[in-house]
PADREN-496707 format. One record per residue (C-alpha): residue in one letter; x, y, z. Coordinates in nm, 4 decimals, padded with zeros to 6 digits. Example, Ala and Ser with C-alpha at 12.3 -4.5 7.8 and 13.67 -1.06 7.14 Angstrom:
BEGIN
PT aa        X        Y        Z
PT  a  01.2300 -00.4500  00.7800
PT  s  01.3670 -00.1060  00.7140
This chain:
BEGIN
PT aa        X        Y        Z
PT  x  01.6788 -03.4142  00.4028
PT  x  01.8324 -03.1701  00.6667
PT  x  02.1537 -03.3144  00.8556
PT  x  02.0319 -03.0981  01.1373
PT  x  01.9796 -03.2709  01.4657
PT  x  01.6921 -03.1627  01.6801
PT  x  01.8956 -03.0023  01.8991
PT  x  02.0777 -02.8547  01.6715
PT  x  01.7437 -02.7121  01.5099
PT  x  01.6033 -02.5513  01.8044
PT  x  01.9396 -02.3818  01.9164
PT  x  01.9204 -02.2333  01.6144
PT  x  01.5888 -02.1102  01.6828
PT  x  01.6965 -01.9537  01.9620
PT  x  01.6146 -02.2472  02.2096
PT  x  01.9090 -02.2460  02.4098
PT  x  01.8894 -02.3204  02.7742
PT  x  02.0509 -02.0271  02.9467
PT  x  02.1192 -01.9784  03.3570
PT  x  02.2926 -01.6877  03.5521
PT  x  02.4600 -01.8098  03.8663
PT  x  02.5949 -01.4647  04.0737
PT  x  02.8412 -01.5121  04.3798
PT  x  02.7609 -01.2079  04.6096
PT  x  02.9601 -00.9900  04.7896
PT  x  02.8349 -00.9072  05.1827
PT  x  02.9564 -00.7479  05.4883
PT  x  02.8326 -00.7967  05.8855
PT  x  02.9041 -00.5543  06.0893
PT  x  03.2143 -00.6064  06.3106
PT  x  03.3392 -00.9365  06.1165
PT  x  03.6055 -00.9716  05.8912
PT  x  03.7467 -01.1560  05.5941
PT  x  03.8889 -01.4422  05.8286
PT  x  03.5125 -01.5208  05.8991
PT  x  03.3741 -01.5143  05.5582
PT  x  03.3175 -01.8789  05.4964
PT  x  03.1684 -01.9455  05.8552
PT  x  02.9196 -01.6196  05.7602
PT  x  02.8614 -01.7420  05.3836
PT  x  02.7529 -02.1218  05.5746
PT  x  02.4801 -01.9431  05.8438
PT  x  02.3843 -01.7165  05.5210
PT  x  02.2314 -01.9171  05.3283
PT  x  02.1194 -02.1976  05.5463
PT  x  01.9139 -01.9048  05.6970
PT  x  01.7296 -01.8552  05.4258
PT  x  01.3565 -01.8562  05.5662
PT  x  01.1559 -01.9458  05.2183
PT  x  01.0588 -02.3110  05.1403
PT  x  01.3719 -02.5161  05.0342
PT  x  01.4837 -02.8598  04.9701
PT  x  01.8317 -02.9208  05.1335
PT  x  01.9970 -03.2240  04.9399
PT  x  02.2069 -03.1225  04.5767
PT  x  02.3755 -03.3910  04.3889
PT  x  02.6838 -03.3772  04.3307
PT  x  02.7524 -03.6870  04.1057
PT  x  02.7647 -03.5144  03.7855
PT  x  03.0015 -03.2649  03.8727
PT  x  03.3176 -03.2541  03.6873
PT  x  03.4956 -02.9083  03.7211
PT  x  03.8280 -03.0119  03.6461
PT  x  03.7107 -03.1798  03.3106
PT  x  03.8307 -02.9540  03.0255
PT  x  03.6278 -02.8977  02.6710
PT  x  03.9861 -02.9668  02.4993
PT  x  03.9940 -03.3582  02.5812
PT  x  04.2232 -03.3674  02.9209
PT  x  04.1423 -03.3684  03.2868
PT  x  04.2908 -03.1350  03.5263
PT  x  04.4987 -03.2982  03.8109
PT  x  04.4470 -02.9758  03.9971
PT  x  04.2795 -02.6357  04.0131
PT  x  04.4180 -02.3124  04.1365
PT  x  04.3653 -02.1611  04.4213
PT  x  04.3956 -01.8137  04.5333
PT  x  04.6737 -01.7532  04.7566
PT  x  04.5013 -01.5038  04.9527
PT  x  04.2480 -01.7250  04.9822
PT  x  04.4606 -01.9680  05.1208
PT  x  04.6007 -01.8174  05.3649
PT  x  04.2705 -01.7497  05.5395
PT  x  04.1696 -02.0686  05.5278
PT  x  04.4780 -02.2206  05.6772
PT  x  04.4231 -02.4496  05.9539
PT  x  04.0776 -02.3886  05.9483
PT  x  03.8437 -02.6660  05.8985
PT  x  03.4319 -02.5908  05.8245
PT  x  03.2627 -02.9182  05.7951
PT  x  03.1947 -03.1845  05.4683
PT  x  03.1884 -03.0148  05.1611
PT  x  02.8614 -03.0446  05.1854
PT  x  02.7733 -02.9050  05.4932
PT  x  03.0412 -02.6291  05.4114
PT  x  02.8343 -02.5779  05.0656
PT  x  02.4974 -02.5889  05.2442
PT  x  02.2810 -02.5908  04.8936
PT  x  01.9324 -02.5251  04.9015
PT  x  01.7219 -02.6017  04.5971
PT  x  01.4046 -02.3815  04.5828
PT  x  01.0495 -02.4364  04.4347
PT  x  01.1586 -02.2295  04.1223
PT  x  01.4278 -02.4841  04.0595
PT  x  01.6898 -02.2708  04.1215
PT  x  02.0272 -02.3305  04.3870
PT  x  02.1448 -02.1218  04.6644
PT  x  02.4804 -02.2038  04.8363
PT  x  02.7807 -02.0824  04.9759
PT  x  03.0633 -02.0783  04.7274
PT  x  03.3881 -01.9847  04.8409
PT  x  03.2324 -01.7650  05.1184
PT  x  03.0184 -01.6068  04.8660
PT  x  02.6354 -01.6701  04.8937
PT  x  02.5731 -01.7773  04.5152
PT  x  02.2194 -01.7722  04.3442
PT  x  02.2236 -01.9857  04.0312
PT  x  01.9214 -01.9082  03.8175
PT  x  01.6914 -02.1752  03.7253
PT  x  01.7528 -02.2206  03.3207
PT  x  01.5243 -02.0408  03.0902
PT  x  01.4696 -02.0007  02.7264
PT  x  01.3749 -01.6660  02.7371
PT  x  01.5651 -01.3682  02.8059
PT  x  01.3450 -01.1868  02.9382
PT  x  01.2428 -01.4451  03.1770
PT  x  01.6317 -01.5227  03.2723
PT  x  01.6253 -01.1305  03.3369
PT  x  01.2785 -01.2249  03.6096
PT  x  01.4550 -01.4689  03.7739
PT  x  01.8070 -01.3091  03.7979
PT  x  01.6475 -01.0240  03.9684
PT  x  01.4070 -01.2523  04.1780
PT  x  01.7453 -01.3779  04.3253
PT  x  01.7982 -01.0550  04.4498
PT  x  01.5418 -01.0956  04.6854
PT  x  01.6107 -01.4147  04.8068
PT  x  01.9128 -01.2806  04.9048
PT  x  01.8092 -00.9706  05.1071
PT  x  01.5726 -01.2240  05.2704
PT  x  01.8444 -01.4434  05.3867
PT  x  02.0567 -01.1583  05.4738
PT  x  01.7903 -00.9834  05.7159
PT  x  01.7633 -01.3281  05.8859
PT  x  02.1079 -01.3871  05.9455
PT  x  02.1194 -00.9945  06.0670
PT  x  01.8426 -01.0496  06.3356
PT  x  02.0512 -01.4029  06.4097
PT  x  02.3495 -01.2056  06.5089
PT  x  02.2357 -00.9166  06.5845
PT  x  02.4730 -00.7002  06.3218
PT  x  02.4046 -00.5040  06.0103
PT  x  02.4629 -00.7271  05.7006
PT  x  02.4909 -00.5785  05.3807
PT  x  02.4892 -00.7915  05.0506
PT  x  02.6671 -00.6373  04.7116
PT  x  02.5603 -00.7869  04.3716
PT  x  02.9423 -00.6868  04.2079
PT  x  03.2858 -00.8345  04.1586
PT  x  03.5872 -00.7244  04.3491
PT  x  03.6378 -00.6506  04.7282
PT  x  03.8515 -00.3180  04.5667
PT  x  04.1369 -00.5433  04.7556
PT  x  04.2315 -00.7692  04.4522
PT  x  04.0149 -01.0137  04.5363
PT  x  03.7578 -01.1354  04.2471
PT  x  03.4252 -01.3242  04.2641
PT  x  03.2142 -01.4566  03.9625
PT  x  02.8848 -01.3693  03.8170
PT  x  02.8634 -01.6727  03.5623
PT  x  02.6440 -01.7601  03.2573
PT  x  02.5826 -02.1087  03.1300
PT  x  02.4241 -02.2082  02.8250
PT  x  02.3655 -02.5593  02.7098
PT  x  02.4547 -02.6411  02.3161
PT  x  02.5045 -02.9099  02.1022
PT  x  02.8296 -03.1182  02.1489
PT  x  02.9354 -03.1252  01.8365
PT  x  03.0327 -02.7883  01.8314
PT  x  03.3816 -02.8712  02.0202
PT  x  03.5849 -02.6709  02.1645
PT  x  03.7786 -02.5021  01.8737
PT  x  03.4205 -02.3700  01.7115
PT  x  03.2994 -02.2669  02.0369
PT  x  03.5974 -02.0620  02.1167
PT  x  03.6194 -01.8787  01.7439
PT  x  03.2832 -01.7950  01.7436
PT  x  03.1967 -01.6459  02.1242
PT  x  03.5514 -01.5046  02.2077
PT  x  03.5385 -01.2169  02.0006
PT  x  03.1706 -01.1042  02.1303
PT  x  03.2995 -01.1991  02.4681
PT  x  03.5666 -00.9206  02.4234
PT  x  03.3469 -00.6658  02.2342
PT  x  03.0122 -00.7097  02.4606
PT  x  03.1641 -00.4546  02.7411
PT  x  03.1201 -00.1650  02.5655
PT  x  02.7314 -00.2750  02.6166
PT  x  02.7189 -00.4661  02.9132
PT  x  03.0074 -00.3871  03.1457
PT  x  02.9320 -00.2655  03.5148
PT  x  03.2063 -00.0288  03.5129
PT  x  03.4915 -00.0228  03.8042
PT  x  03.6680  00.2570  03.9919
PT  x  04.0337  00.2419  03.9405
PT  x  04.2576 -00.0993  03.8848
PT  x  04.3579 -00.3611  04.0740
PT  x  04.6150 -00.5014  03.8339
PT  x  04.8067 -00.4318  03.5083
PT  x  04.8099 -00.0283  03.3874
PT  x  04.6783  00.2356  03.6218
PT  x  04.3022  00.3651  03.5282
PT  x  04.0666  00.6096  03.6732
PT  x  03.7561  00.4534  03.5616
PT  x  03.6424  00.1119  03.3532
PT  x  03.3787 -00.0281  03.1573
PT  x  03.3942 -00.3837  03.3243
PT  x  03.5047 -00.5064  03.6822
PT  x  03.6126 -00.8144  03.5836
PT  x  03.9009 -00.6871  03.3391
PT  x  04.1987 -00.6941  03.5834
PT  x  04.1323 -01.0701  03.6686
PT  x  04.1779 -01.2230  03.3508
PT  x  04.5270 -01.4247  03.2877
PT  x  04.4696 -01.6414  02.9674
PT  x  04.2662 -01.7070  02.6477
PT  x  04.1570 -02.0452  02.7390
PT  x  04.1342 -02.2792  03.0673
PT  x  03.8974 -02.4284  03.3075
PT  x  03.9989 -02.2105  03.6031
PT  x  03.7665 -02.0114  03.7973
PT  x  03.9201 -01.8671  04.0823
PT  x  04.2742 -01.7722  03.9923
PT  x  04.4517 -01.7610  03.6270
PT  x  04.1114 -01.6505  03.5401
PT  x  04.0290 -01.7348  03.1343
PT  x  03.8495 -01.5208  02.8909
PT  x  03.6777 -01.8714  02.7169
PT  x  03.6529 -02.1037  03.0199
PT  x  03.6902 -02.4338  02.9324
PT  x  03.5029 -02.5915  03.2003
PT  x  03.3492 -02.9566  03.0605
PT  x  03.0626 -03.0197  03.3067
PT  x  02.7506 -03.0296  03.1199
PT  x  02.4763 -03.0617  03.3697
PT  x  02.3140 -03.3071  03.0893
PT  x  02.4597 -03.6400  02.8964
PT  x  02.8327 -03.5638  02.7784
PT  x  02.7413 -03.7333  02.4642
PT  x  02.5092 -03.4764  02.3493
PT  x  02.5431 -03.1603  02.5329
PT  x  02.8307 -02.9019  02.6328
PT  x  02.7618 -02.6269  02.8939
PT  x  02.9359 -02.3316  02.7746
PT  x  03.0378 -02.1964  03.0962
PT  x  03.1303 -01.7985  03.0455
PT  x  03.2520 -01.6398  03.3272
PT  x  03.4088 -01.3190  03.1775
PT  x  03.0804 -01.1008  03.2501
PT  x  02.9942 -00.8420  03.5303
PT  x  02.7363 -00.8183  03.7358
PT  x  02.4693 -00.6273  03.6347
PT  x  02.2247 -00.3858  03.8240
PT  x  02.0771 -00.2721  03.4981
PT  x  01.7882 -00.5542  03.3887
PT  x  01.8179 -00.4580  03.0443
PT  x  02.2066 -00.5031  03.0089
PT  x  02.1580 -00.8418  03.1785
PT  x  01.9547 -00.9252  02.8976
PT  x  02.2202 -00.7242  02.6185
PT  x  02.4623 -00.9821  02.7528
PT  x  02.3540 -01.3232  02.7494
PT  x  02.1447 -01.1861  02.4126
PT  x  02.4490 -01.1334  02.2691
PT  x  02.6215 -01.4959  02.2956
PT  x  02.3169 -01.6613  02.2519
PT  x  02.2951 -01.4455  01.9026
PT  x  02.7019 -01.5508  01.8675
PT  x  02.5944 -01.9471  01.9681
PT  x  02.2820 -01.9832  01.7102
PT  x  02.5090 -01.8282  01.4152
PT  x  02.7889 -02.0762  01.4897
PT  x  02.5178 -02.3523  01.4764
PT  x  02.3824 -02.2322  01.1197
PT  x  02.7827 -02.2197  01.0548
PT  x  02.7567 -01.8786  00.9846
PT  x  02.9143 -01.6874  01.2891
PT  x  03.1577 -01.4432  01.1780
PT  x  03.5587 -01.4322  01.2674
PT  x  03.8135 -01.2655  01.4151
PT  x  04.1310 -01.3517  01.4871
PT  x  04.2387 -01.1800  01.8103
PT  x  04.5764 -01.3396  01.8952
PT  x  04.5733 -01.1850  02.2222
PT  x  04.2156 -01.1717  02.4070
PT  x  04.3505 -01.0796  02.7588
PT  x  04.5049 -00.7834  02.6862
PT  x  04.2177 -00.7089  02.4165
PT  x  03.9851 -00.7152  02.6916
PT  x  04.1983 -00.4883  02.8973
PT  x  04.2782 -00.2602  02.6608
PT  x  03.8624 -00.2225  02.5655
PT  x  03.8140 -00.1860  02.9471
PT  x  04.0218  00.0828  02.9778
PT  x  03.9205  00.2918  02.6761
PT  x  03.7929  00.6213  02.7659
PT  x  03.8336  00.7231  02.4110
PT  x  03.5441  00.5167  02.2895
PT  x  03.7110  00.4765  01.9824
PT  x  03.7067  00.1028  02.1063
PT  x  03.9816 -00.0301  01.8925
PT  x  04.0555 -00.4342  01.9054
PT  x  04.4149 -00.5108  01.7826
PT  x  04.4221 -00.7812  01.5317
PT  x  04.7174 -00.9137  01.3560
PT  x  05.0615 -00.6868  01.2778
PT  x  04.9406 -00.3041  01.2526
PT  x  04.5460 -00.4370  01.1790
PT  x  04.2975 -00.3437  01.4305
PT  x  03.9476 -00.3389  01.4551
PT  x  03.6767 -00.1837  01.6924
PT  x  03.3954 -00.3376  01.9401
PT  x  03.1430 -00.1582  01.7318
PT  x  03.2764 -00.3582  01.4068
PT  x  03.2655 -00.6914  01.6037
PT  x  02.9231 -00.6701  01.7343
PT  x  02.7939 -00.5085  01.4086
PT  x  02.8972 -00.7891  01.2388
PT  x  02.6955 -01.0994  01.4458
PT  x  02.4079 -00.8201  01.4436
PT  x  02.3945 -00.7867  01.0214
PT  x  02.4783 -01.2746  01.0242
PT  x  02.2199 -01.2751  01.2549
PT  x  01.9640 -01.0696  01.0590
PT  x  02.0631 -01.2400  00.6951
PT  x  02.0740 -01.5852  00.8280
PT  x  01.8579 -01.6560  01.1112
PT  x  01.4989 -01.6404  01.1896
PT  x  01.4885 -01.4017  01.4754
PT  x  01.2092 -01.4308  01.6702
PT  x  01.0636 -01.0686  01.8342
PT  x  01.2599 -01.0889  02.1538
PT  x  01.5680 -01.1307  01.9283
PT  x  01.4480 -00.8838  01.6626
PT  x  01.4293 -00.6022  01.9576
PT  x  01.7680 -00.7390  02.0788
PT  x  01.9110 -00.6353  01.7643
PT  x  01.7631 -00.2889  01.7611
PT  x  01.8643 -00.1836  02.0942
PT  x  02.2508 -00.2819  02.0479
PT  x  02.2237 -00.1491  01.7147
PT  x  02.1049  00.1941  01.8743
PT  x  02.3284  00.1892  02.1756
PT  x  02.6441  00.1073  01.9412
PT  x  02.5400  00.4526  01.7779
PT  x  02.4948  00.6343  02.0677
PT  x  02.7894  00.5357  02.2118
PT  x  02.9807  00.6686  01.8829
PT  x  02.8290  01.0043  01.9206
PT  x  02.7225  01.2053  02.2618
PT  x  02.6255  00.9025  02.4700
PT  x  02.2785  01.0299  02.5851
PT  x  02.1075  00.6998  02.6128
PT  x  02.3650  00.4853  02.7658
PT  x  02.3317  00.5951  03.1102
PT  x  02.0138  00.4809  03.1162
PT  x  02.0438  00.1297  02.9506
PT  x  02.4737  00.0200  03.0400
PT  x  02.5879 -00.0025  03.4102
PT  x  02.9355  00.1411  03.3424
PT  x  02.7681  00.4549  03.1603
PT  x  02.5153  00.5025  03.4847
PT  x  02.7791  00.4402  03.7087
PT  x  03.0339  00.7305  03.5695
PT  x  02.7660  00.9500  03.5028
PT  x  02.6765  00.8962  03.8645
PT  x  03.0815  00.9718  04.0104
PT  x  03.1353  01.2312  03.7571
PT  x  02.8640  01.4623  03.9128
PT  x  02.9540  01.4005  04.2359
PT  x  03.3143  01.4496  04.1113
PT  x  03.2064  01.8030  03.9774
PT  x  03.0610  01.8911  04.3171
PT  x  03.3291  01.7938  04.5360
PT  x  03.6012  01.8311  04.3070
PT  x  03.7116  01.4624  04.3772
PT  x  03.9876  01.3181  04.1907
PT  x  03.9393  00.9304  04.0937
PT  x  04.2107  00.8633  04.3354
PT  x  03.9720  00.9401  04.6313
PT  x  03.8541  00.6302  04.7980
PT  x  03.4742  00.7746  04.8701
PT  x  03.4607  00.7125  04.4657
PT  x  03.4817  00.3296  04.5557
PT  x  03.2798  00.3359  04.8049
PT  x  03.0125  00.4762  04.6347
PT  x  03.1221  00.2581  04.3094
PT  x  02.9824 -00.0656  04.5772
PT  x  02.7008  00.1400  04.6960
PT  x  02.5510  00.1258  04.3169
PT  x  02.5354 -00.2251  04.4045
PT  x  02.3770 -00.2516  04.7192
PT  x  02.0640 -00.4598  04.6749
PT  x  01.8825 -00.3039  04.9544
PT  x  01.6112 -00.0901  04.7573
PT  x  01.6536  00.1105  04.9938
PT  x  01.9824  00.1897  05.0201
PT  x  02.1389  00.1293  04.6799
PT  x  02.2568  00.4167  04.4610
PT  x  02.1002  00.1779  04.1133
PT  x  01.7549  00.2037  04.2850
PT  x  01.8058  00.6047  04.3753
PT  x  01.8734  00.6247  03.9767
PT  x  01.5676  00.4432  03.9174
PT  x  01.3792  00.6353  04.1881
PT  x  01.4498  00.9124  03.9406
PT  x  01.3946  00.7734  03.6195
PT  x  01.7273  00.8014  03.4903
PT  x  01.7878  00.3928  03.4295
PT  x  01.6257  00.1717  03.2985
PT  x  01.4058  00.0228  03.5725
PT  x  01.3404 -00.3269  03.7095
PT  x  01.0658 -00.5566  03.5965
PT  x  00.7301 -00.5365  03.8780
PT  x  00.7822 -00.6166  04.1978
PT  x  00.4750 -00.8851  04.1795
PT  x  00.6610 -01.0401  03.8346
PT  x  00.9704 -01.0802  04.1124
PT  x  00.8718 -01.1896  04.3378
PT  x  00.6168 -01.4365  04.2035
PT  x  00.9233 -01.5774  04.0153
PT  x  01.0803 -01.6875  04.3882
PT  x  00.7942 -01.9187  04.4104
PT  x  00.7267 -02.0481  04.0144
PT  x  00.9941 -02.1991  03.7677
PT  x  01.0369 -02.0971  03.4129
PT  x  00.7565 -02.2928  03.1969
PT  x  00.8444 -02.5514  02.9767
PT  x  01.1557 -02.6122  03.1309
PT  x  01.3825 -02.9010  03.3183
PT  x  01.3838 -02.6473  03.6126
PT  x  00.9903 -02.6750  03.5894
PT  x  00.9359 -03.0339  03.6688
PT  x  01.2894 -02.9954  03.9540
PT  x  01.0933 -02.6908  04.0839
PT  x  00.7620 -02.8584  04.1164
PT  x  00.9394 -03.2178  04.2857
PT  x  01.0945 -02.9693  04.5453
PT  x  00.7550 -02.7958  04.6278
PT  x  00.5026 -03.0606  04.6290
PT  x  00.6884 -03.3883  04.7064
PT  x  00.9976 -03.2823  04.9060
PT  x  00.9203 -03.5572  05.1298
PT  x  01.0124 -03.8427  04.8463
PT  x  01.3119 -03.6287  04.7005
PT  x  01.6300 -03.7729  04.8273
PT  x  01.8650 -03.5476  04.6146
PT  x  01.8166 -03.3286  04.2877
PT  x  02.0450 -03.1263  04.0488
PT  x  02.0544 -02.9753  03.6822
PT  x  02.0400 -03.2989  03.5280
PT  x  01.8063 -03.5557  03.7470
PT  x  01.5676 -03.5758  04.0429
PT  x  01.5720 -03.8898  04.2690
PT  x  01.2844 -04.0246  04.4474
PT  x  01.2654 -04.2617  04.7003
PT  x  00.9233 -04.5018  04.6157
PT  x  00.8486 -04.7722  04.9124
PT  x  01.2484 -04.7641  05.0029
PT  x  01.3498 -04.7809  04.6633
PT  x  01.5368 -04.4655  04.4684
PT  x  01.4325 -04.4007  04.1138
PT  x  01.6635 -04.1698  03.9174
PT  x  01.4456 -03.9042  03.6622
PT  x  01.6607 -03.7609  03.4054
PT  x  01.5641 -03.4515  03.2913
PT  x  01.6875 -03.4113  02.9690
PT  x  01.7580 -03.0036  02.8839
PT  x  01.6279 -02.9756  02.5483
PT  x  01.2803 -03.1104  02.6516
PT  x  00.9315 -02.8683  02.6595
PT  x  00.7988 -03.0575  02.9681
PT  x  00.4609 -03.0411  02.9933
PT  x  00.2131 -02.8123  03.1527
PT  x  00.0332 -03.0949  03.2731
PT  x  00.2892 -03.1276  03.5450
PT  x  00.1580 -02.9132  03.7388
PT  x -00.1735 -03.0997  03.7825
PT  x -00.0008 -03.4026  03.8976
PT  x -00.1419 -03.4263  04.2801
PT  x  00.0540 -03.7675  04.3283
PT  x  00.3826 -03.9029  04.2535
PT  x  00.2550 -04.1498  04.0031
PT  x  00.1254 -03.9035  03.8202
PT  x  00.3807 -03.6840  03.8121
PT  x  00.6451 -03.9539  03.7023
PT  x  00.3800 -04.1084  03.4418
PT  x  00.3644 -03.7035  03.3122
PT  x  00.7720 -03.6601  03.3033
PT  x  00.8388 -03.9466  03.1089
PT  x  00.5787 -03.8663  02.8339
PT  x  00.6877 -03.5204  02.8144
């Protein structure tokens, strides 16, 4: 008889709930930085699609740490700070302003950046849909709040301000609890590091540590230490954030927050592939190791590689490379696990990329963000005989970025054929409106469109309803495959009778 625990068995089947929350960057016309959270707050509560206004915040534990201790604290920026001195915005919930929309997903202001969290998803390629979908919610919100004002408002889906200021593009994926911390940590750190070379969104220039002209990620410069539940300053490469989002007992959310942005749909689905791949190996107990005894400047060092030789230091005079690393989940992952075909083709393209990326490099343009990006500046650099140095570089570095179809340089790449492109436009957008089937997000997705007017407050883990003056609490338990049958529910009764016999 298998020791395997059900969740355990369909993690391992690639069953992991995954999410994508991006904080975006934005400008409006004749503000500045000073005004940022006031902008972020009429941002999204502009948003003119159908919404539920009322997140829960009960679960939420973000100075809980995976390693058994609380936080008394969290950092804060000191830039940051300053601005914000003397200033005062409202409740933290009115400053947060969430809005929870019929695909389950959440749109608030986070730290002045409009953030859209993806509903979770079992696919990739539906986590890709919906990740893109966002997009559009935010140009949406974005034209409203530029016809409220009366200013041009442009909205970035990258990293840094090119000022040494930082904001997140997060994954979360829920696993098994018994995997700890220490497992976690040997297991994903290593393809954390090595994933760059296929994922990153490349960055003009440096905004800390050793000068560079060019890099494969944006998020490189920000990272202080291996391990700790920070998010906005002394940045981790493993964050160790305990807030599951689902019962402690059972669940962990591995909250990874090391990634970039991505334009390209494909290497958004390369990169949460690729620690999903690392998380159902370490469940079978057969994800490989590495022991990198110094992950922050490993992940530098990778970023800043214009060799390609990709070398990873290891201990004394031993080093390895990125393409070694990710080879070796690739060949566990093949031997060990039963890859389903998303997975199978998963495994093919990295395997093809990682050889490309040895020799000339002819496909990567059109499949990694950092390889489309310098492509992109070193053509204009041969025209104008730019050096890096030159700021138009980063300005057109942001412009690859800008989400406006029609002004981004991404979508004048794909206008050309030269990337890979986005899924349809009707897939999008009909993913604004519908949550990912099967899901918890499905039944929070369908309480927020059809009975908004009992929902008294929602978030990843429950729904609450208020029946004849009295609240009932739903949980929604992530590991679930709620029924279809949900959707049929035309009353409340119904659709409670159907959630609990899911």
């Amino acid at each position: 008889m298998s020791n395997t625990s059900p969740a355990d068995a369909n993690a391992s089947a690639g069953l992991i709930l995954a999410g994508i929350e991006t904080e975006y960057g934005f400008t409006v016309e004749g503000r500045s930085a000073d005004d940022q959270i006031e902008d972020a707050i009429a941002f999204v509560r502009g948003y003119p699609g159908p919404c539920f206004a009322g997140w829960d915040y009960c679960y939420e534990s973000p100075r809980a740490d995976l390693r058994g201790f609380r936080l008394d604290r969290l950092a804060v920026d000191p830039e940051d700070a300053k601005r914000d001195t003397g200033k005062t915005y409202g409740t933290p919930h009115e400053v947060r302003s969430d809005r929870i929309l019929p695909n389950g997903a959440r749109f608030y202001n986070d730290h002045g950046h409009p953030e859209y969290a993806t509903p979770e998803c079992w696919s990739l390629d539906e986590l890709v849909l919906h990740d893109t979908a966002g997009q559009f919610v935010l140009l949406r919100a974005a034209r409203v709040l530029s016809e409220a004002t009366g200013r041009a408002v442009s909205v970035y889906k990258n990293n840094t301000d090119f000022h040494g200021s930082s904001y997140g593009t997060h994954e979360n994926y829920l696993v098994p609890r018994e995997l700890g911390f220490e497992r976690l940590y040997a297991a994903v750190t290593p393809m954390l590091i090595a994933r760059q070379i296929l994922c990153g969104a490349g960055k003009v220039g440096s905004e800390s540590g050793p000068r560079a002209d060019f890099q494969l990620t944006a998020r490189g410069d920000f990272f202080a230490e291996p391990a700790n539940a920070e998010t906005l300053f002394r940045r981790p490469v493993f964050n160790t954030r305990d807030e599951p989002h689902a019962a402690p007992q059972t669940w962990i959310r591995l909250h990874v927050i090391s990634g970039d942005a991505n334009m390209i749909p494909s290497c958004t689905r390369r990169k949460v592939g690729l620690v999903k791949l690392a998380l159902m190996l370490e469940i079978a107990g057969q994800a490989p190791r590495w022991n990198i005894p110094q992950p922050v400047r490993a992940f530098s060092a990778l970023s800043r590689d214009e060799t390609r030789e990709f070398r990873i230091a290891l201990d004394g005079r031993n080093w390895t490379t990125a393409y070694d690393v990710i080879e070796s989940y690739l060949a566990a992952a093949e031997q060990t696990l039963e890859l389903n075909a998303e997975f199978k083709s998963l495994v093919a393209e990295c395997r093809e990329l990682l050889s490309d990326l040895a020799g000339p490099g002819a496909l990567a343009p059109r499949s990694i963000d950092w390889a489309a990006k310098k492509e992109l500046l070193e053509a204009y650099r041969g025209e104008a005989g730019a050096s890096w140095r030159e700021p138009v570089l980063q300005a057109y570095d942001l412009e690859y970025h800008n989400i406006d179809p029609a002004e981004g340089l991404y979508f004048a790449l794909e206008s050309m054929e030269q990337v890979d492109p986005m899924p349809s436009l009707d897939e999008r957008l009909a993913r604004i409106e519908s949550a990912p089937e099967r899901t918890r997000a499905f039944a929070r997705g369908l309480a927020v469109s059809r009975f908004s007017n009992l929902l008294t407050r929602a978030c990843w883990r429950s729904i609450t309803l208020d029946l004849e003056g009295q609240e009932l609490e739903l949980e929604l338990p992530p590991n679930k495959l709620y029924s279809a049958q949900l959707e049929a529910a035309d009353d409340v009764g119904t659709f409670i009778q159907i959630l609990r016999n899911s």
